[in-house]
Every structure is written in C-alpha cells, then in structure tokens.
C-alpha positions in Angstrom: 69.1 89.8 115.6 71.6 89.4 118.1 70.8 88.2 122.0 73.1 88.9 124.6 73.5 85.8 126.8 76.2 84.1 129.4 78.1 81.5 129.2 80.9 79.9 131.4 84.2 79.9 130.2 87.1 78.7 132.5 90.0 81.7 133.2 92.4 80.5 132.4 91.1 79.4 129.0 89.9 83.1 128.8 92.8 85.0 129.7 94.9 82.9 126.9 92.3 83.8 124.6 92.6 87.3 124.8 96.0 87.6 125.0 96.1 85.7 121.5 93.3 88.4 120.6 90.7 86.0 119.5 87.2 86.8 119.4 86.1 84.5 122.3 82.2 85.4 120.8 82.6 84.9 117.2 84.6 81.7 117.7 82.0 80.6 120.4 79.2 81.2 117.3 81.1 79.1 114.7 81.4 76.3 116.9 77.7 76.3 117.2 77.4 76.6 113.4 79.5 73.7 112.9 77.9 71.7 115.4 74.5 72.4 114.5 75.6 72.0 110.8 76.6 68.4 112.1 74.0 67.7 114.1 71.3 67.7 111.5 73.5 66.3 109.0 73.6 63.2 111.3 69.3 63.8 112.2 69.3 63.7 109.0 71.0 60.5 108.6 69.8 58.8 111.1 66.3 58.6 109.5 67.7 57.0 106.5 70.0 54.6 108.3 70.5 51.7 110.7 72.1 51.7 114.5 75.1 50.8 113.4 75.7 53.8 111.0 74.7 56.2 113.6 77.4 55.3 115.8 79.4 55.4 113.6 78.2 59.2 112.5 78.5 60.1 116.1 82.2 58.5 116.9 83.4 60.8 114.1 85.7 62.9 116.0 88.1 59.9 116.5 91.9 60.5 115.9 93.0 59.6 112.6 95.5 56.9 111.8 98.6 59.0 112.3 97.3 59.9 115.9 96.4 63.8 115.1 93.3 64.6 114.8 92.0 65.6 111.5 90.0 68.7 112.1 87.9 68.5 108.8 86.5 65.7 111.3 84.8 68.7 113.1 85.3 71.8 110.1 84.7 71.4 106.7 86.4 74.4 104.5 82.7 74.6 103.1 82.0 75.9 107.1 84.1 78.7 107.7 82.8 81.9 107.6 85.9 83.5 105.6 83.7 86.9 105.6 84.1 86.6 109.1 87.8 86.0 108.9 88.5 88.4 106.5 86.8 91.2 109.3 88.9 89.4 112.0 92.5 89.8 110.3 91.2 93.9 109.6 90.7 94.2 113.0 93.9 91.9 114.0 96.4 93.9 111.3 96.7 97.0 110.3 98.7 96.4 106.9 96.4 96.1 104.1 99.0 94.1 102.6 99.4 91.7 105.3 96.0 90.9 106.0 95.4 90.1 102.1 98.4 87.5 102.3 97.1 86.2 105.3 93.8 86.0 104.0 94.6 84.4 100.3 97.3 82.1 101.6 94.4 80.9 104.6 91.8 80.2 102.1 93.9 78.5 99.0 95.8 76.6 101.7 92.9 75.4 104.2 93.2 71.8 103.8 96.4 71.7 105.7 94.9 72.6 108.6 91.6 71.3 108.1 92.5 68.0 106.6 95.9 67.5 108.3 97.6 67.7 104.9 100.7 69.0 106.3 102.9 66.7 104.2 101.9 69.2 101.2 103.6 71.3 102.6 107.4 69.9 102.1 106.6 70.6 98.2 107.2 74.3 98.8 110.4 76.3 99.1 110.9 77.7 102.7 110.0 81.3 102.1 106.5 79.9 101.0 106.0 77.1 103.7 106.7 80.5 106.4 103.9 82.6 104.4 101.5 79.8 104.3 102.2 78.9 107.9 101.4 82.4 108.8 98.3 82.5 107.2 97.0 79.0 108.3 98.1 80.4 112.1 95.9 83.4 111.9 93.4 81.0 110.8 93.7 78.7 113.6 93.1 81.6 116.3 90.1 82.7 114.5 88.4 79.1 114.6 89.8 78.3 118.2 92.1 75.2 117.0 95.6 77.4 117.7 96.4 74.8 120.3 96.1 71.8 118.5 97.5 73.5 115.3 101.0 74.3 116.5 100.9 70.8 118.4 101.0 69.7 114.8 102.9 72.0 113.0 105.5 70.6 115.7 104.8 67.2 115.2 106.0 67.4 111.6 109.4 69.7 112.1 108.0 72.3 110.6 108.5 76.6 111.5 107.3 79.6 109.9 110.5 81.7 110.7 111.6 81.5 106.9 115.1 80.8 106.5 117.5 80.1 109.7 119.9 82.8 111.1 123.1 80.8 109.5 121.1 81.8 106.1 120.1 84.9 106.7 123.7 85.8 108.2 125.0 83.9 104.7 122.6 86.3 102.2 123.6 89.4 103.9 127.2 89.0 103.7 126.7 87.7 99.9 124.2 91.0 99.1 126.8 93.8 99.2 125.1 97.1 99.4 126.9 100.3 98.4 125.6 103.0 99.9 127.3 105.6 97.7 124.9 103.6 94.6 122.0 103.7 96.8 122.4 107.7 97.7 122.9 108.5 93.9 119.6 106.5 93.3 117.7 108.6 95.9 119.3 111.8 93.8 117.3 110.5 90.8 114.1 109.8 92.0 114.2 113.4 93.5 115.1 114.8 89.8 112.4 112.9 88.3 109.7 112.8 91.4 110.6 116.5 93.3 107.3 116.0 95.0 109.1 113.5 96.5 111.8 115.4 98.0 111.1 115.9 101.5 109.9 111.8 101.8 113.3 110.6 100.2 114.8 112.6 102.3 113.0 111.3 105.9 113.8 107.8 104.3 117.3 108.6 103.6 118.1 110.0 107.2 115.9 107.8 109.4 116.5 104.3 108.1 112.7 103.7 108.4 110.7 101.0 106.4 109.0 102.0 103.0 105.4 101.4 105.1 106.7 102.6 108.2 108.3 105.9 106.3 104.8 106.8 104.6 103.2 106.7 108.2 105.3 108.8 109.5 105.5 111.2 106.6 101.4 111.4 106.9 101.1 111.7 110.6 103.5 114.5 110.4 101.0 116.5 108.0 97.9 115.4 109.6 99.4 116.3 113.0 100.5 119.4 111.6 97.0 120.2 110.4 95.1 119.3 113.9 98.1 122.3 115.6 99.0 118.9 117.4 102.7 117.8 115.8 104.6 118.4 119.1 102.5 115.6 120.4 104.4 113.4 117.4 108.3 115.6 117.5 110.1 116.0 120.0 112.0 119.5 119.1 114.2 119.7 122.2 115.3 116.1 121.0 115.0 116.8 117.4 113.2 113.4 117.3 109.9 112.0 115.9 108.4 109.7 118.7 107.3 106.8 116.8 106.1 104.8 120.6 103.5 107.3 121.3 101.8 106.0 118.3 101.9 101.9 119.1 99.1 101.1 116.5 101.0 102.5 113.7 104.6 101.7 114.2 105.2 98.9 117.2 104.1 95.9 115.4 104.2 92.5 116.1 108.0 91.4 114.7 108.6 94.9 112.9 109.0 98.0 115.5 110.3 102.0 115.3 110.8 103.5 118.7 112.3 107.1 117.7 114.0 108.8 114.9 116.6 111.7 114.9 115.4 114.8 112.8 116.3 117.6 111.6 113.4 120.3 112.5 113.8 121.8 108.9 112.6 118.6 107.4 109.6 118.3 109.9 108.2 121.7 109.1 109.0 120.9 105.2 107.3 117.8 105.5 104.3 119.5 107.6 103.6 122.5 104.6 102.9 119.7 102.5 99.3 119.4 101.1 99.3 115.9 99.8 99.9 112.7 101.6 101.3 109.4 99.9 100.4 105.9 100.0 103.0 103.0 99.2 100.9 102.2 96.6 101.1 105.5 94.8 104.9 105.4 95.3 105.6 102.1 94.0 103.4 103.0 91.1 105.1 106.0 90.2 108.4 104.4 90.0 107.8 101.1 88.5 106.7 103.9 85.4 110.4 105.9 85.4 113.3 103.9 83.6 115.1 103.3 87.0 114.5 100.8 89.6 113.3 100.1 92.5 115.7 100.5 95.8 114.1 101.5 98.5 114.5 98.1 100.6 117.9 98.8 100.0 118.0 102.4 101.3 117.4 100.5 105.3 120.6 98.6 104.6 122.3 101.5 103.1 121.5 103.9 105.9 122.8 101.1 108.2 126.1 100.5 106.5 126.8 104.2 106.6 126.4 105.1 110.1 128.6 102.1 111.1 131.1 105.2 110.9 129.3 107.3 113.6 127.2 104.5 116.0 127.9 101.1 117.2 125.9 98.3 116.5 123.4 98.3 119.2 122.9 101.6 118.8 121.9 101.2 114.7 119.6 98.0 115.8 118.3 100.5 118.6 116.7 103.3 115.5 116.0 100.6 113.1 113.6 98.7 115.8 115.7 95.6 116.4 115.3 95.4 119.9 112.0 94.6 122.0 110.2 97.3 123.8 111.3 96.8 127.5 115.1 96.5 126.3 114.3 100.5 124.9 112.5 101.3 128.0 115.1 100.1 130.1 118.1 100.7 128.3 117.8 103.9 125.5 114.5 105.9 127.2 117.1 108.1 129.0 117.6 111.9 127.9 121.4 111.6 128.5 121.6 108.8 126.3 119.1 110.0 123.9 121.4 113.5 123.9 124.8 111.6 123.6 123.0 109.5 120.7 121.3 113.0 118.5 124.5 114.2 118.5 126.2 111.8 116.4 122.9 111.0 114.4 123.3 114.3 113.5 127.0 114.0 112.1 125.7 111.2 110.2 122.7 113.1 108.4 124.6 116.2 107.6 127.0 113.7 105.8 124.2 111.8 104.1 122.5 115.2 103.3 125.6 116.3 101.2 125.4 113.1 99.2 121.8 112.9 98.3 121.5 117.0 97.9 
C-alpha cells in the first residue's frame, strides 16, 4: 500500500532531476531501502559487537583510498531493484532493443559503478567500453549517483562516444558503398519478398533508418485506418512529417524531421493490411540466400543524392542536425518547395533503378 506524503527537496536539485527524467519518487524509495537495509544490518551488529566496531560500521561511507568514493559503500548490487530498473528504461526508451542492451550491459557490468571497478574497463575494445558506459549511465540516473558517476568516468579518461571523429571519418572513407550494388540488392529482396515492395521502396527513397522506416511505414496504415493520415503527410508538400510525432522519431542522438514522398507510395503503403516489425524483417531475410544491406541503403541513398543536394541539405533529411537548427533554418515553405523539387529528381532516378 502506497501513502502519499511530502518531502522537501531543494529546486534546483529538482529541476536537474527532471530534466535528466529520473523518478525523483522511486529513487527517493531505494535510498530508503538501502538505508534501512543498512541500518539494521549495523542494529544488528551492534548487539554482537564492541564500541569500537560500531564506529567503525557507521564511518562506512568514507572515501576509498584512490579518493572516489566507492558506492558499494552505500549500494550493494544485491540492493537494486533491477525490476524497478528494467520499468524505468521502458518508460525512458522506446526501442525495445535499446532498453534490453541497456538493461543487460547495467546488470552484468554493475560493479563498475558500484565498486568503482572502472580500471576493468580498459580490458574492452572501445565500441564495448561506449555500450557498457551507456548502460552503467542509465543506471546511475535511476539510483540518483549520475553526478558522482560521470565525476568518475572523468576521473579515469574515459567516454562513451565510441570511436573519435578522426576514426569514424577514417572507416567511412575506407567502407566504399556503391549504390548501383545496393539498388540491385533492394531489386531482389522485392523478387523474393513482393510483400515487401512498397517498404523497400519508402526505405530506398527516404534514406530512413531500418527502425525509423518500420515506424513510419506502420503509422502510415494505422493513420490511414483512423481517416487521420493528413495529420502524418503533408500532400501539398508531398512530405511525411516525422516532428509531429516526437516520441517515435526525435530521439535522443538519432532524429527524422521530414521526408519527401511521392503520394502514390503513401496511398500504396496505406491499402496495406499488415504492418511489419524489424524483427519480422530481419527474420525473413537472414532465411533467403542473400544478405543483409539495409544499413547500407542510408549510405547509399546519401551517396546518390550528392548529385541533386548539397551536403547540409542530405544531413538536413537524414536527421543530422538538432531540432532548433531545423526550426530555424529548413521549417520554411520556400525552402521546403525549392528542396521537394530536387528530392523529387532524385527519387524518379532511384525509382528507375530499383523498378
């Protein structure tokens, strides 16, 4: 049974709180859990033991020897509610995907933040360290040690951004993607899958994530269903209006704004009767003797419209800018015009290649 009582929490504690999105409640209850936990532990101690040993119970909470504090000194792994956690990463991401990673990585990797193990880890390769990082982070909100966590993660040099830009920059140049290869690909998954057709064919003109294609490709029949799907396209624009629908496509480090459409495809896409899952996808082509490309159809679709748009403009539809730079600088119906029209030069292009 749950009572609903008041305690005082100082603003500006508060407002950093909720713009991490923390549950200022739940993390409130655990820290009474722990420190009840503790408290009889030492009660319990202090009937077996002398003075001396109950000060010594008490002054646990000292630094440790490399001057950062140890939380397992206040949290034991065996304390946290990881039901808990697991409802406060469904409620914090939407991606089933993601919230499993953060939640596995979190739970097998603990120590590091509870023990101040971070020296383990160096053993990893970079593209780990950033995963477990991640999940340790999401972690760290949900018990209310954030703060003190990054203050470490600092201390020892490390980030969670993967590799640096001079490597990222270095594996794109050395991963040459030919998007003549990559359009013959999307002709035979369409032979072999042609319930498929219309969704290779939003992925092949928009550029859009595999996730961020199926979500679009759903809300397009269950808008369509509801009489609602001018709330989603734009047919004066010929665009779908991925902002209107934040919780679905403006995430935290991967974003879609808008994509240019041809209203054909829309009202293909809307007949249909079935919606897909990634899951299903994947599944269906990891069975078919070809391969799986669609991470490469993004960079493909990019490469090719280097003939028609600038830069900018590409990183502008693919979600590489943040949301006040779109706001400011592309939410403008003359742009947006100027911008369809050579979209469209580019998808009647692509559409004669994946036909």
């Amino acid at each position: 049974m749950s009572v609903v009582t008041s305690i005082r929490i100082n603003k500006q504690i508060l407002k950093q709180a909720k713009e991490l999105g923390l549950n200022v409640s739940k993390i409130c209850e655990n820290a009474l859990k722990i420190y009840i936990t503790r408290l009889q532990g030492i009660n319990t101690e202090i009937g077996n033991l002398g003075s001396a040993r109950v000060r010594s119970l008490v002054g646990r909470t000292s630094p440790s020897r490399n001057g950062r504090l140890a939380l397992s000194e206040e949290i034991s792994i065996r304390e946290v509610d990881w039901d808990g956690f697991e409802r406060y990463l469904e409620g914090k991401y939407q991606n089933e995907k993601t919230r499993r990673e953060r939640f596995n990585y979190a739970r097998k990797f603990a120590d590091v933040l509870l023990e101040n193990n971070y020296r383990r880890l160096f053993q990893f390769s970079e593209d780990k360290r950033s995963h477990i990082l991640r999940g340790l982070s999401a972690l760290a909100k949900y018990l209310g040690v954030y703060e003190q966590f990054r203050k470490n993660v600092k201390a020892y040099g490390l980030t969670w951004s993967g590799r640096n830009g001079d490597d990222r920059i270095i594996a794109r140049l050395t991963k040459v993607v030919d998007p003549n290869e990559v359009f013959e690909w999307i002709r035979e998954v369409k032979q072999l899958n042609p319930d498929f057709e219309d969704f290779m064919d939003l992925m092949a003109f928009t550029g859009l994530r595999l996730v961020e294609a199926v979500r679009c490709y759903n809300l397009i029949i269950g808008l369509a269903r509801e009489g609602r799907l001018s709330e989603y396209y734009n047919e004066k624009n010929s665009c779908l209006e991925h902002y209107k629908f934040k919780d679905l496509f403006i995430r935290s480090s991967k974003k879609a704004f808008i994509s240019f459409v041809p209203k054909e495809l829309v009202d293909g896409i809307a007949k249909n009767q079935r919606t897909l899952t990634v899951e299903q996808i994947q599944s269906r082509i990891k069975r078919q003797p070809i391969k799986s490309r669609f991470s490469d159809i993004r960079e493909a679709h990019a490469t090719f419209m280097t003939k028609y748009l600038r830069p900018s403009e590409i990183d502008f539809l693919h979600g590489r800018v943040s949301s006040s730079i779109f706001m400011r600088n592309y939410f403008n119906p003359a742009l947006i015009s100027d911008l369809k029209e050579r979209v469209f030069k580019g998808i009647s292009e692509i559409l004669e290649r994946i036909k």
